[in-house]
Backbone of each chain as ProteinMPNN parsed JSONL, in Angstrom:
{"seq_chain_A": "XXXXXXXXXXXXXXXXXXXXXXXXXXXXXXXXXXXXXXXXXXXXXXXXXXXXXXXXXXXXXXXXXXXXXXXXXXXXXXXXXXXXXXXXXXXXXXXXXXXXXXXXXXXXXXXXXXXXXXXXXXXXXXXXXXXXXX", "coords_chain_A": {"N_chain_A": [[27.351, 9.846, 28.888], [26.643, 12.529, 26.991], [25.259, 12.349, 24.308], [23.747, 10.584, 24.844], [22.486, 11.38, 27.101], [21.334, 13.94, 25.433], [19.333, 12.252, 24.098], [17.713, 10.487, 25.601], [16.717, 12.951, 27.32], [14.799, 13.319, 25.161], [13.063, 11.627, 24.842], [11.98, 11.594, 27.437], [11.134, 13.666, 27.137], [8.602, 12.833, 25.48], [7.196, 11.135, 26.693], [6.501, 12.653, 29.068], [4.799, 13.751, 27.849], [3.041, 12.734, 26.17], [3.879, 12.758, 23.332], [4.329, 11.705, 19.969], [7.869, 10.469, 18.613], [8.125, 12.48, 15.874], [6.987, 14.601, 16.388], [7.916, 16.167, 18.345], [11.115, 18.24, 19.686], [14.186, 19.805, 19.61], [15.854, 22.219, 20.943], [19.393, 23.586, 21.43], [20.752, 25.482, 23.91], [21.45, 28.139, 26.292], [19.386, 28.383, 28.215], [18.738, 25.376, 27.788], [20.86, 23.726, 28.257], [20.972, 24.223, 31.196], [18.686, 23.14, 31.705], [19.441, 20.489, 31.544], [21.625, 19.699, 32.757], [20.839, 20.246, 35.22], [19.139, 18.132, 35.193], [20.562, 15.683, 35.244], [22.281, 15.716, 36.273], [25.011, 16.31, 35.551], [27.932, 18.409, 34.017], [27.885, 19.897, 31.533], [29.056, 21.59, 28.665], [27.677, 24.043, 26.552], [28.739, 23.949, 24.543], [30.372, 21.324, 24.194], [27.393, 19.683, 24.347], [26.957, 20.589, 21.955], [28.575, 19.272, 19.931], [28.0, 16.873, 20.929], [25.668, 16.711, 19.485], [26.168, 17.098, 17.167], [27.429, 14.468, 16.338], [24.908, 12.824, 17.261], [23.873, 13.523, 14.958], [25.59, 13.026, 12.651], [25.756, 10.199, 13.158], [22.832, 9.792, 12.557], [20.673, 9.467, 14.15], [19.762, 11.81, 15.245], [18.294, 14.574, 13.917], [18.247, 17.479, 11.596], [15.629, 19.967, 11.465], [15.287, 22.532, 10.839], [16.313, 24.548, 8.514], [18.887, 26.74, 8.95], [20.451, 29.928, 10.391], [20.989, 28.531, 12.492], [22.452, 25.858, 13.776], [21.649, 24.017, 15.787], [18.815, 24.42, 16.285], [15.764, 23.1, 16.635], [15.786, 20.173, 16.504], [15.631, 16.557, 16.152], [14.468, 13.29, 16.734], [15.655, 10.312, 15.457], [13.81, 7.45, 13.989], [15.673, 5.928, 14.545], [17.456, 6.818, 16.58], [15.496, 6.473, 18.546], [15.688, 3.707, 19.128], [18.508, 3.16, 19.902], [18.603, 4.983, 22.378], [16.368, 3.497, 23.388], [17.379, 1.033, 23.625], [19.634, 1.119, 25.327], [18.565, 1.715, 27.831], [16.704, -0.394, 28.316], [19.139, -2.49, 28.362], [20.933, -0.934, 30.599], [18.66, -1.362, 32.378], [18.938, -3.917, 32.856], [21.18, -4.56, 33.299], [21.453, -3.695, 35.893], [19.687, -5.237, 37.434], [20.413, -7.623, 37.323], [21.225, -10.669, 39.717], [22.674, -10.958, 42.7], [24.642, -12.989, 42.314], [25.599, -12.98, 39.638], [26.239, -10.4, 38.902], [28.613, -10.808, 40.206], [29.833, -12.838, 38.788], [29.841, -11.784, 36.249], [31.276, -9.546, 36.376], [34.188, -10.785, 36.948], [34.106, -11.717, 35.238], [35.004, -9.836, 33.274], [37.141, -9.097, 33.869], [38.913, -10.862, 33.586], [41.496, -10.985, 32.305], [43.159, -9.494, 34.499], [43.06, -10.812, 36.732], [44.058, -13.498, 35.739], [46.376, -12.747, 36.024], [47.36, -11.563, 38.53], [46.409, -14.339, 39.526], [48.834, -15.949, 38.916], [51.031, -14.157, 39.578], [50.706, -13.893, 42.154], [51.272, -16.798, 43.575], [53.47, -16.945, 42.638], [55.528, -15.064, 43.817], [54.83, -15.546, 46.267], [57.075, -18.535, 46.528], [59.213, -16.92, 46.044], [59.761, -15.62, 47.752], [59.745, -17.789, 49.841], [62.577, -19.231, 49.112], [64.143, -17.154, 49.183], [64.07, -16.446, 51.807], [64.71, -18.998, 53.192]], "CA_chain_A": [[27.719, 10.418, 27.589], [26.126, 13.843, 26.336], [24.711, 11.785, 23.147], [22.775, 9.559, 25.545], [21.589, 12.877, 27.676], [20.191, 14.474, 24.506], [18.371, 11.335, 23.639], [16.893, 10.425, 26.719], [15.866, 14.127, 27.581], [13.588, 13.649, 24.06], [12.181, 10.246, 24.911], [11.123, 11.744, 28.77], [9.628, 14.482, 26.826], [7.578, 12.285, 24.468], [6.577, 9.963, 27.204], [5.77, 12.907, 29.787], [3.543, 15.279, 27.056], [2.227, 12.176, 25.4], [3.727, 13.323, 22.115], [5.395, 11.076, 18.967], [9.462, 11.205, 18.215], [8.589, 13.657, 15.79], [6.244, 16.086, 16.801], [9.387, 16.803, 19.448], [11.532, 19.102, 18.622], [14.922, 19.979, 20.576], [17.452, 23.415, 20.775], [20.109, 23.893, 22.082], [20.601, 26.915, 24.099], [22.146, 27.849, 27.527], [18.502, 27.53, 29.074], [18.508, 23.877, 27.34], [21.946, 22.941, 28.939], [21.148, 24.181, 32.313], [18.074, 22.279, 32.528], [19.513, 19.126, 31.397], [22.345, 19.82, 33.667], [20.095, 19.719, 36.696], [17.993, 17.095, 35.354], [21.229, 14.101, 34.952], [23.355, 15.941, 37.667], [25.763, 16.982, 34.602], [28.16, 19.576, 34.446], [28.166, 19.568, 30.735], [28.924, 23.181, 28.364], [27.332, 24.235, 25.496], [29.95, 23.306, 23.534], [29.841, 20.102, 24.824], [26.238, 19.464, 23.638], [26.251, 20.713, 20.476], [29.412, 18.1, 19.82], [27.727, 15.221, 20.912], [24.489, 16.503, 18.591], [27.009, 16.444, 15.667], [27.86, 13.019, 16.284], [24.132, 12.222, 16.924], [23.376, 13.911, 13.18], [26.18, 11.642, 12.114], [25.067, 8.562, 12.985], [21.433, 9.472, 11.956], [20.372, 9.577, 15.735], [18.804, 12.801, 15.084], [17.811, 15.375, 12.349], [17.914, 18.702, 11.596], [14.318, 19.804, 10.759], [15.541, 24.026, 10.64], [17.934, 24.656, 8.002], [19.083, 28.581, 9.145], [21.725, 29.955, 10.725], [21.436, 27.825, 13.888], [22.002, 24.35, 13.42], [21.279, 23.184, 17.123], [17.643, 24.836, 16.689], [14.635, 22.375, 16.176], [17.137, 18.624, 16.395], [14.453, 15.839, 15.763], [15.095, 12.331, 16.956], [14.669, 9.794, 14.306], [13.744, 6.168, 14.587], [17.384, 4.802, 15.213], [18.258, 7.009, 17.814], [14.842, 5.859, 19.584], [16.373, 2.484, 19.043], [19.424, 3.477, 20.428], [17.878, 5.529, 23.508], [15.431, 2.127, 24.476], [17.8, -0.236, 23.745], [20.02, 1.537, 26.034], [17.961, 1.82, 29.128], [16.641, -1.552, 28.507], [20.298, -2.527, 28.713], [21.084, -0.57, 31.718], [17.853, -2.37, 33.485], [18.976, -5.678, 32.589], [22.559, -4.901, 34.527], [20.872, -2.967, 37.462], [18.293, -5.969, 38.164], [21.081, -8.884, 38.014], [21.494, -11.281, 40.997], [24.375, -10.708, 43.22], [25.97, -13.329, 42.024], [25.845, -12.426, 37.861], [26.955, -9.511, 38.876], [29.759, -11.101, 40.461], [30.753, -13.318, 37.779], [30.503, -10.636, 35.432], [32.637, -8.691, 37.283], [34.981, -11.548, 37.087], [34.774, -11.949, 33.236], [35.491, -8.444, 32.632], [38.92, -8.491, 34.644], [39.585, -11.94, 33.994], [43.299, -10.935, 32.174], [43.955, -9.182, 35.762], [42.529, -11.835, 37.652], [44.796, -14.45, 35.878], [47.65, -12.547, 36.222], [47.463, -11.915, 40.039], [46.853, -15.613, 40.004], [50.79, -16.366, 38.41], [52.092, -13.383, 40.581], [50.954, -14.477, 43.807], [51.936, -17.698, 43.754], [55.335, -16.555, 42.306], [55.764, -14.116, 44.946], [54.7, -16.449, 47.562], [57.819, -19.197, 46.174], [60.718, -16.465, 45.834], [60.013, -15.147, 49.276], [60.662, -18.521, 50.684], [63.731, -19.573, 48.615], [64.877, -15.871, 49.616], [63.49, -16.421, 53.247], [65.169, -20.144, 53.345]], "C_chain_A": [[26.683, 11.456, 27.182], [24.875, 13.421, 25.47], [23.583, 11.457, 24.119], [21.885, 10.734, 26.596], [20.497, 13.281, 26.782], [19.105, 13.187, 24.275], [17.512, 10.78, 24.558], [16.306, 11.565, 26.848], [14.499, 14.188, 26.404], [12.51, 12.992, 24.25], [11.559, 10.981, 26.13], [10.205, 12.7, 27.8], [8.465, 13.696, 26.222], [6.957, 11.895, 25.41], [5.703, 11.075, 28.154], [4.237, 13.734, 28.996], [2.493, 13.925, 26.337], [2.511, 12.363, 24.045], [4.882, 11.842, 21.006], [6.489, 11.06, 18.721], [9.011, 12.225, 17.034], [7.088, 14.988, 14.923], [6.971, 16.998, 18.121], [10.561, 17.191, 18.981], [13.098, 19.697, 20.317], [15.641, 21.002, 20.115], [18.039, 23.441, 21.863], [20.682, 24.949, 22.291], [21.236, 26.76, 25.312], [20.686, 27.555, 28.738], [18.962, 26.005, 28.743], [19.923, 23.625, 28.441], [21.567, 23.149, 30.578], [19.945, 23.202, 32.863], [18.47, 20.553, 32.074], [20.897, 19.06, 32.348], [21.655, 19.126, 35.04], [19.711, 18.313, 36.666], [19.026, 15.592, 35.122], [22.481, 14.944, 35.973], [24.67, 15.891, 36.563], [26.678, 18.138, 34.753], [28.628, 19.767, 32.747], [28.182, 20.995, 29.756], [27.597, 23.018, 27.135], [27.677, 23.756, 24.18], [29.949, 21.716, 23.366], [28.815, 19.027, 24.02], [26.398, 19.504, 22.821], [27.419, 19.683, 19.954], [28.626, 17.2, 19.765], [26.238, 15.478, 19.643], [24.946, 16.344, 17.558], [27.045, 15.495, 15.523], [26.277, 12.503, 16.583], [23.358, 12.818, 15.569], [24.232, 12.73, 12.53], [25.945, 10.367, 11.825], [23.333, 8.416, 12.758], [20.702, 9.124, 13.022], [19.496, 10.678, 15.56], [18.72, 13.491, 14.103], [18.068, 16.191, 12.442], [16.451, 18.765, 10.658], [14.425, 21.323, 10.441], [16.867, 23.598, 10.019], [17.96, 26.557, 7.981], [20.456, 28.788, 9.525], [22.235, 29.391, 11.897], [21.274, 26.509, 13.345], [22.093, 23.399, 14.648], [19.94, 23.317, 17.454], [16.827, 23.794, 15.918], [14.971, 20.737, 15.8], [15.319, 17.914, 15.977], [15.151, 14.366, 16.05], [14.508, 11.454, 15.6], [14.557, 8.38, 14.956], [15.161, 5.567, 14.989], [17.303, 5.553, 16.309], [16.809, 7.024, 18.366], [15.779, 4.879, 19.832], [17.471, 2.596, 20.043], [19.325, 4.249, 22.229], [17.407, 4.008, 24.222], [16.916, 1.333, 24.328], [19.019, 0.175, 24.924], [19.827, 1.307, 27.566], [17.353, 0.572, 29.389], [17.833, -2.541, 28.972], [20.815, -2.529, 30.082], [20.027, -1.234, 32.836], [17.997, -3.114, 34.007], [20.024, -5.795, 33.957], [22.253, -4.584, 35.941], [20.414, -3.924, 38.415], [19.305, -7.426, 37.813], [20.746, -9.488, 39.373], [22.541, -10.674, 41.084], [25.218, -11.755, 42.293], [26.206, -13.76, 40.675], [26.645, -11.57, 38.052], [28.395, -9.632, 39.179], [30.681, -11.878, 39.223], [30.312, -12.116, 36.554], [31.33, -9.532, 35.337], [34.035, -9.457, 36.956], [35.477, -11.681, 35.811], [35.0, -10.754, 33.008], [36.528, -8.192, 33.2], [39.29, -9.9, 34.328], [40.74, -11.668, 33.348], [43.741, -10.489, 33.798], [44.057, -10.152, 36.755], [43.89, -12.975, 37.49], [46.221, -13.96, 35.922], [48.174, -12.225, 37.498], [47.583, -13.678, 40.218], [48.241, -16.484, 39.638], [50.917, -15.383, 39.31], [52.374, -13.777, 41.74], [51.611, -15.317, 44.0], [53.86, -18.019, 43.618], [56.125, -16.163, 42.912], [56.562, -14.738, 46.154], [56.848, -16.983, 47.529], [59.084, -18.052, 45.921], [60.738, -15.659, 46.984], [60.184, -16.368, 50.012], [61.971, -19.164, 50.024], [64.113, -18.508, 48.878], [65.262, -15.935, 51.319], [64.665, -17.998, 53.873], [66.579, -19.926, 52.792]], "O_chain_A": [[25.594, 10.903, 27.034], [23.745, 13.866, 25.671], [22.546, 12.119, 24.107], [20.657, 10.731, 26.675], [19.286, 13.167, 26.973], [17.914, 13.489, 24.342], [16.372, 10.595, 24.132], [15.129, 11.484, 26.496], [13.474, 14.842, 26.589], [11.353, 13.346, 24.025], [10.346, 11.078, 25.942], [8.984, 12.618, 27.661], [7.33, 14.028, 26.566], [5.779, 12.224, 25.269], [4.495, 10.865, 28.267], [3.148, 14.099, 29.438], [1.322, 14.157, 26.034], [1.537, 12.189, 23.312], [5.901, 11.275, 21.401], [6.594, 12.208, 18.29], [9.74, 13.203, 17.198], [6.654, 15.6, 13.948], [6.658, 18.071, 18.638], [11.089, 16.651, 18.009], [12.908, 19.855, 21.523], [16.125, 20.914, 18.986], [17.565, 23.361, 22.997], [21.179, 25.582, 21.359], [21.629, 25.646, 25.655], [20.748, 26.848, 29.744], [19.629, 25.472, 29.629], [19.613, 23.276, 29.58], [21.877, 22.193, 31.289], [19.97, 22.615, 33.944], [17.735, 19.6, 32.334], [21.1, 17.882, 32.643], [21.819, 18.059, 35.631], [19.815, 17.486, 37.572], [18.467, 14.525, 34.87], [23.561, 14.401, 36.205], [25.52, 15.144, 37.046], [26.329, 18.958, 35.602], [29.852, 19.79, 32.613], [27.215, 21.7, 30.041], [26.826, 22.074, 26.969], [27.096, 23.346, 23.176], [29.507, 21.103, 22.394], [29.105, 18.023, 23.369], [26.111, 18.457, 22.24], [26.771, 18.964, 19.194], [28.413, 16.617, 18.702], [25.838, 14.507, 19.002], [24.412, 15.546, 16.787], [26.672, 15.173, 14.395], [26.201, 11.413, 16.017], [22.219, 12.435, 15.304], [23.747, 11.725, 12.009], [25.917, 9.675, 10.808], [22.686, 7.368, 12.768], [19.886, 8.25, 12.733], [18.31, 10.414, 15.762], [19.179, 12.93, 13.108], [18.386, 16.361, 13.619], [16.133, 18.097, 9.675], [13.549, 21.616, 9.627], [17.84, 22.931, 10.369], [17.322, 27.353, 7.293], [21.419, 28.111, 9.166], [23.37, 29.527, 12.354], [20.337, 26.077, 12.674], [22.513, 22.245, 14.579], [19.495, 22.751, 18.453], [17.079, 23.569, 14.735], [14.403, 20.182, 14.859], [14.278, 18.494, 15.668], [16.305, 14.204, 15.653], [13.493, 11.654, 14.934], [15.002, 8.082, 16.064], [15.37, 4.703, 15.841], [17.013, 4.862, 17.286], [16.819, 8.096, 18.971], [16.663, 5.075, 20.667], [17.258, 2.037, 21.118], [20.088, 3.869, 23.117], [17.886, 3.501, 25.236], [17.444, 1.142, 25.424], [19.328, -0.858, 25.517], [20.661, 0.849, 28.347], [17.34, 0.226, 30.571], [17.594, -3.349, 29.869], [21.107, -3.537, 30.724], [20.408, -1.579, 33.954], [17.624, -3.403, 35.144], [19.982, -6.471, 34.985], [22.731, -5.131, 36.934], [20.508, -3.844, 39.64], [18.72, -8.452, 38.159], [20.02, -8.851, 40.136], [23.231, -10.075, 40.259], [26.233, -11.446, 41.668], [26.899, -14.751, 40.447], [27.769, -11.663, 37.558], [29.269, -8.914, 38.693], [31.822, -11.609, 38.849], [31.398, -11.77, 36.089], [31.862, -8.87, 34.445], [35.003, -8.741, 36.7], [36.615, -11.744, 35.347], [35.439, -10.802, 31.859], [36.977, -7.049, 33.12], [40.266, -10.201, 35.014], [41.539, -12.358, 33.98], [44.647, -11.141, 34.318], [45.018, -10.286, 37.513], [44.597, -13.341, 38.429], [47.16, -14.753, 35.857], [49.348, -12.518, 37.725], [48.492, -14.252, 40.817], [48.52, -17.574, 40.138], [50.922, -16.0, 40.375], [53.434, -13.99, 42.329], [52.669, -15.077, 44.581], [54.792, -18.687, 44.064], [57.297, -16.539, 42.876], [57.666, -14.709, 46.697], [57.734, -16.34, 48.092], [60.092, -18.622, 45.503], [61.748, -14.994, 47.213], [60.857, -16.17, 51.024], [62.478, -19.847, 50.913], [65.3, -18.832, 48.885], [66.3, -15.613, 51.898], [65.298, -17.9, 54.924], [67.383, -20.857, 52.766]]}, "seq_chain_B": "XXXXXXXXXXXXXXXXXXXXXXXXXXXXXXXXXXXXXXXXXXXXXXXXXXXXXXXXXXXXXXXXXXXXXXXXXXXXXXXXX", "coords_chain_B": {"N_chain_B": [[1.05, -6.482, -12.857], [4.308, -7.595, -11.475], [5.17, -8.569, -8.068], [7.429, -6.513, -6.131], [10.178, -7.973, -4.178], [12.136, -7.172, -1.452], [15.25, -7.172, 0.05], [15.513, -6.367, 3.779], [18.319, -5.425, 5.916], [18.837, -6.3, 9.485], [20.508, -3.645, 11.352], [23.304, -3.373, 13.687], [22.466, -0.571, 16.195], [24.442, 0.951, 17.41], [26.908, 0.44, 16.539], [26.864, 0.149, 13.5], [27.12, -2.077, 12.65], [26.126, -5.45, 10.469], [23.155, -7.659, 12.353], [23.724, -10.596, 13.184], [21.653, -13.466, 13.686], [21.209, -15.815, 16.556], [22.805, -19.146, 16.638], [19.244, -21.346, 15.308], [17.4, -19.42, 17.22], [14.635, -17.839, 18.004], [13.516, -14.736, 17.745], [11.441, -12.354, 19.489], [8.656, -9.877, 20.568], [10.176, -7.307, 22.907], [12.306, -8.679, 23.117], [16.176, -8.502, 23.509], [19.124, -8.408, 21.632], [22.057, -8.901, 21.148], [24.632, -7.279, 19.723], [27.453, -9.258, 17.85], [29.674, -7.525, 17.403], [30.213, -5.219, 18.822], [29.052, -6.154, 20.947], [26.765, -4.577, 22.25], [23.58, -4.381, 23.117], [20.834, -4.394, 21.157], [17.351, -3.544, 21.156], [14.653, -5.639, 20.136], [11.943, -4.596, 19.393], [12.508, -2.181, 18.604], [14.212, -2.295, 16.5], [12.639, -3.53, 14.546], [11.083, -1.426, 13.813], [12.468, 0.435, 12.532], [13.264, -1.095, 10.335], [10.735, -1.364, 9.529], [10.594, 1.493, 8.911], [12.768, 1.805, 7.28], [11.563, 0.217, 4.834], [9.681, 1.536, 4.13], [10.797, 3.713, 2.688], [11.915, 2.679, 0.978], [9.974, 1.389, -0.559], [8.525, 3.746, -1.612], [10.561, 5.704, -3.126], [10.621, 3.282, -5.198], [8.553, 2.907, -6.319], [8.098, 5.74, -7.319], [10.249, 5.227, -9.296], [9.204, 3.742, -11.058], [6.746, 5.086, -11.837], [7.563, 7.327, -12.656], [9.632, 5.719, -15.0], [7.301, 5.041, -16.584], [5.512, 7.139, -17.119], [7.719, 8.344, -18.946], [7.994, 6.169, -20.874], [5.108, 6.56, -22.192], [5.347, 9.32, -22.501], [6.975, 9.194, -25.061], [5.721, 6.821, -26.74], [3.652, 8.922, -27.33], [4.78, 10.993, -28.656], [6.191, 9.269, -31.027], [4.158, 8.905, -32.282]], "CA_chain_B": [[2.402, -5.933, -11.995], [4.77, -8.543, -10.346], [5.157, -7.915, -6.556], [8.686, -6.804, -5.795], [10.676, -8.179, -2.691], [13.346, -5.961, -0.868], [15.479, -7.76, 1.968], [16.065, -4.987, 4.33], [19.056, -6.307, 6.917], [18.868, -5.279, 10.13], [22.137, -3.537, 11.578], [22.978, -2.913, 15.105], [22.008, 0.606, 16.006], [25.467, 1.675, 18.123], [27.959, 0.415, 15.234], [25.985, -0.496, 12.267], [27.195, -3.839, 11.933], [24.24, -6.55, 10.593], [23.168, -8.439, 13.357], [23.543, -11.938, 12.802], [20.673, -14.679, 14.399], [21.871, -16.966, 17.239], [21.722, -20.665, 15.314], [18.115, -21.572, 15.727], [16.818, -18.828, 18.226], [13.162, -17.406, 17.321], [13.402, -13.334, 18.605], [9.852, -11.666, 19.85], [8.707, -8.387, 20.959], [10.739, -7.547, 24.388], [14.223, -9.315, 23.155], [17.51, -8.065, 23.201], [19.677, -9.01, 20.629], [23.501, -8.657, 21.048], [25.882, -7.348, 18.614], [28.3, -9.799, 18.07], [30.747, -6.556, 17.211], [30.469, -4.187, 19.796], [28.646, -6.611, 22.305], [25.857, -4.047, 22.233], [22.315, -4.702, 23.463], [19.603, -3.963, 20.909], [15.612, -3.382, 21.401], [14.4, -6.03, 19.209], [11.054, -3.687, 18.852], [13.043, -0.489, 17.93], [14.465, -2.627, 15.253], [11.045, -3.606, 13.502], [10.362, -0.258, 13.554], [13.348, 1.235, 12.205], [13.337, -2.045, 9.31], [9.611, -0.612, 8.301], [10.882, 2.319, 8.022], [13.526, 1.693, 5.872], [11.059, -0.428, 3.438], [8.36, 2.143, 3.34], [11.337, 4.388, 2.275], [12.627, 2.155, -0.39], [8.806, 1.501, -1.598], [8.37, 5.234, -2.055], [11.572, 4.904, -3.945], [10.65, 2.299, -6.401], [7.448, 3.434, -6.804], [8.609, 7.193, -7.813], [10.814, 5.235, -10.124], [8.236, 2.772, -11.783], [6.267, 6.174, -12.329], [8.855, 8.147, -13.984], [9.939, 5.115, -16.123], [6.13, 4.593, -17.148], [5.126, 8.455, -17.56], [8.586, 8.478, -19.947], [7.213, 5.439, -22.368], [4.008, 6.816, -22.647], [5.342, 10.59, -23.549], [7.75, 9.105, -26.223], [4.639, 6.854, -27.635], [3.015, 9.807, -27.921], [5.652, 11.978, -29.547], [6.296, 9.06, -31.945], [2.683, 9.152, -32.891]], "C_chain_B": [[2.631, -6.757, -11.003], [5.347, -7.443, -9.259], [6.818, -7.881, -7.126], [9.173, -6.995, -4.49], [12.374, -7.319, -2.417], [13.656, -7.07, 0.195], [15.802, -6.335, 2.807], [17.091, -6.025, 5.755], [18.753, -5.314, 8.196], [20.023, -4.869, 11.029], [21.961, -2.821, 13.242], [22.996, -0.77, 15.615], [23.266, 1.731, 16.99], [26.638, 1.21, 16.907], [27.292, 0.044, 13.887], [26.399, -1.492, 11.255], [25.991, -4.251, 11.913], [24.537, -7.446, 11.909], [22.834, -9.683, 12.887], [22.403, -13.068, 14.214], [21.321, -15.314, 14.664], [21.426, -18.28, 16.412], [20.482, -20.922, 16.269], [16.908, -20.503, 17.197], [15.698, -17.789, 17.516], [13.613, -15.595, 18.239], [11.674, -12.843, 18.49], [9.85, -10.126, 20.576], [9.483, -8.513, 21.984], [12.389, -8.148, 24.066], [14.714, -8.471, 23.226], [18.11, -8.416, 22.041], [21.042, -8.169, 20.71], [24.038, -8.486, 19.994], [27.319, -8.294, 18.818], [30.022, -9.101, 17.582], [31.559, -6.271, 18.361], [30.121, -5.081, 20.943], [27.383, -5.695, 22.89], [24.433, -4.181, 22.43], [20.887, -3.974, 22.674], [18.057, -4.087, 20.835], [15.329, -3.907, 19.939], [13.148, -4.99, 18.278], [11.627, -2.433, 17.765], [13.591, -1.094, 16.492], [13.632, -2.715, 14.257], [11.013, -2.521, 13.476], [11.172, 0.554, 12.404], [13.437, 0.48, 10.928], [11.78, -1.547, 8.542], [9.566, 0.832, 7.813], [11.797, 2.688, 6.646], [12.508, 1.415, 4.26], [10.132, 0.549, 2.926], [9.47, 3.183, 2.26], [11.905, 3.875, 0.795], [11.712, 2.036, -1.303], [8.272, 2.536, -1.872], [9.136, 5.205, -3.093], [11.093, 4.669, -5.327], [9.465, 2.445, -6.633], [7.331, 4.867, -7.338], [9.126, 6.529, -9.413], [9.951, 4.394, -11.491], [7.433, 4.342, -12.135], [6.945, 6.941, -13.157], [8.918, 6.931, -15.206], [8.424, 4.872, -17.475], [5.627, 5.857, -17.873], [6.271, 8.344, -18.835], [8.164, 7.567, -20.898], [6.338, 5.728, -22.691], [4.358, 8.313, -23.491], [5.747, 10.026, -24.742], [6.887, 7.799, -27.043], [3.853, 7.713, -28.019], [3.533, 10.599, -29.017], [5.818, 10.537, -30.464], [4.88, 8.635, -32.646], [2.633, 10.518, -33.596]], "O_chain_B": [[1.927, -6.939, -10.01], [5.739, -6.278, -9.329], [7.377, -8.593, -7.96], [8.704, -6.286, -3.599], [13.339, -7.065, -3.139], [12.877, -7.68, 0.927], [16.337, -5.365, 2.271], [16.664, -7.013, 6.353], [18.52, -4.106, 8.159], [20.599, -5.83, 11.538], [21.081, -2.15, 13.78], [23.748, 0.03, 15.058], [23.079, 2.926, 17.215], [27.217, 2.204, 16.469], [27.988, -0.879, 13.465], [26.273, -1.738, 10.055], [25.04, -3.944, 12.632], [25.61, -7.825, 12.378], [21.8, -9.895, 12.254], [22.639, -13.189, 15.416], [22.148, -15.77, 13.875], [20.381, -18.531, 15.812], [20.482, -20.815, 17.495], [15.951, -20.937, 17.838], [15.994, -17.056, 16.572], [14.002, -15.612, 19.407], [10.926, -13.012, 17.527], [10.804, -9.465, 20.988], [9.725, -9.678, 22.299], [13.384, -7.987, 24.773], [14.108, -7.41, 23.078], [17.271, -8.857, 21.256], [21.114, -6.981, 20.395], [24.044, -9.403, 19.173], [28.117, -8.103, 19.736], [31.087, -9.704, 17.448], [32.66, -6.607, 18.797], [30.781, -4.909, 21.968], [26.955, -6.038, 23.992], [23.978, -3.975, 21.304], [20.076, -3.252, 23.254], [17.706, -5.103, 20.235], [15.522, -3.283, 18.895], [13.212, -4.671, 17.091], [11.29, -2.007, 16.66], [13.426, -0.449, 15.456], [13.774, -2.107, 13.195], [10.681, -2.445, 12.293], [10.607, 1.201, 11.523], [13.73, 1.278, 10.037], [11.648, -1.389, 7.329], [8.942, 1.329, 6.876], [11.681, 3.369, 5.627], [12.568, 1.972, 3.164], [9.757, 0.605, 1.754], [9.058, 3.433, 1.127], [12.219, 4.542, -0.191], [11.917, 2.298, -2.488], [7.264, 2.355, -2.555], [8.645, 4.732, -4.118], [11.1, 5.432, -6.293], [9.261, 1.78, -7.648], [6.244, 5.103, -7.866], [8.701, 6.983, -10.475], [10.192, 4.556, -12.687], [7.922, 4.674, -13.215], [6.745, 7.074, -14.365], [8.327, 7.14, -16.265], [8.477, 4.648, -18.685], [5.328, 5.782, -19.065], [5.691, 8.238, -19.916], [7.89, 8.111, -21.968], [6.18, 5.295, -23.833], [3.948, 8.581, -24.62], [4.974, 10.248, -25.674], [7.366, 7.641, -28.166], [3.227, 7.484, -29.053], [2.937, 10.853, -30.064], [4.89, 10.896, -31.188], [4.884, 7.945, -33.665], [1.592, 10.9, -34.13]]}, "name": "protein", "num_of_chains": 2, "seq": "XXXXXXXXXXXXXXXXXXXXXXXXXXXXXXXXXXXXXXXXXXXXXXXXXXXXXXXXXXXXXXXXXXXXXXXXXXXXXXXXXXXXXXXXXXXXXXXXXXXXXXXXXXXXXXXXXXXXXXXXXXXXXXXXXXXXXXXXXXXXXXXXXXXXXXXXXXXXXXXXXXXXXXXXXXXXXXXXXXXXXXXXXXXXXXXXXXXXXXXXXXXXXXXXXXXXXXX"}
């Protein structure tokens, strides 16, 4: 998701410069998209971006700290959308670094309507191909 | 000057439902804490953080407003002097 791009790209910066959420400062520009392009293997526009930064102004994810005639110049993350960023990637850790076989039964609980409905078909199947067959 | 107490709730940070406490489960730095909405996984830390910010914001607040209300009884003892 775009949202989750911009917000991660702020946090690497903080973490690689050493700097606070907000002494970091984000625009959006066609440099900015191409290097966040490269940098999440993205193919994401301009347009694109500045969307999902609406929706992270919305939910108070980020700021505007320039009020001009650009309102993608100088974003600002605020404490939620850290929140939202870590709790994220903490998230994503958690599922990455399962056992095999969590992963499996969680696999299992997240399809179980398909699951139990193959298990009535088959058997259904099975039983009107031999009363067909017989 | 009695202390004043604020609850500040804390709400999950992908839908901003409150997050309700499993019965009896203590949370510490490092938790998770599931939305029982969305099913959402939030950074217990990021929460403290985001809950002192709220309060410092509300005790700015109510301390702006305790000033105003106090500066205003003192002008209008003066003016009825």
């Amino acid at each position: 998701m775009p949202e989750h791009a911009l917000l991660n790209d702020i946090i690497d910066c903080m973490e690689e410069n050493g700097h606070t959420y907000n002494t970091v400062h984000l625009t959006i520009n066609d440099k900015f998209v191409e290097e966040i392009n490269e940098k999440f293997k993205t193919k994401y526009t301009i347009d694109e971006l500045r969307k999902a930064a609406d929706k992270c102004v919305a939910h108070e994810w980020l700021k505007r700290t320039f009020y001009g005639d650009d309102d993608y110049q100088d974003l600002q993350i605020t404490p939620k959308g850290l929140g939202v960023a870590i709790s994220k990637r903490k998230s994503d850790d958690i599922k990455r670094n399962r056992p095999m076989l969590k992963k499996a039964s969680d696999s299992i609980e997240d399809h179980k309507g398909l699951i139990i409905f193959l298990g009535v078909l088959i058997p259904f199947a099975a039983l009107l191909i031999k009363i067909l067959g017989g | 000057m009695n202390n004043k107490y604020f609850t500040i709730q804390h709400k999950c940070f992908f839908c901003n439902t409150p997050l309700e406490r499993e019965s009896n489960k203590e949370y510490n730095s490092g938790d998770m804490i599931k939305c029982q909405s969305c099913q959402e996984l939030n950074d217990y830390d990021s929460l403290v953080e985001v809950a002192k910010e709220e309060g410092k914001r509300i005790a700015k607040e109510e301390g702006i407003r305790i000033i105003k209300e106090n500066l205003g009884n003192k002008m209008k003892n003066i003016f009825k002097k």
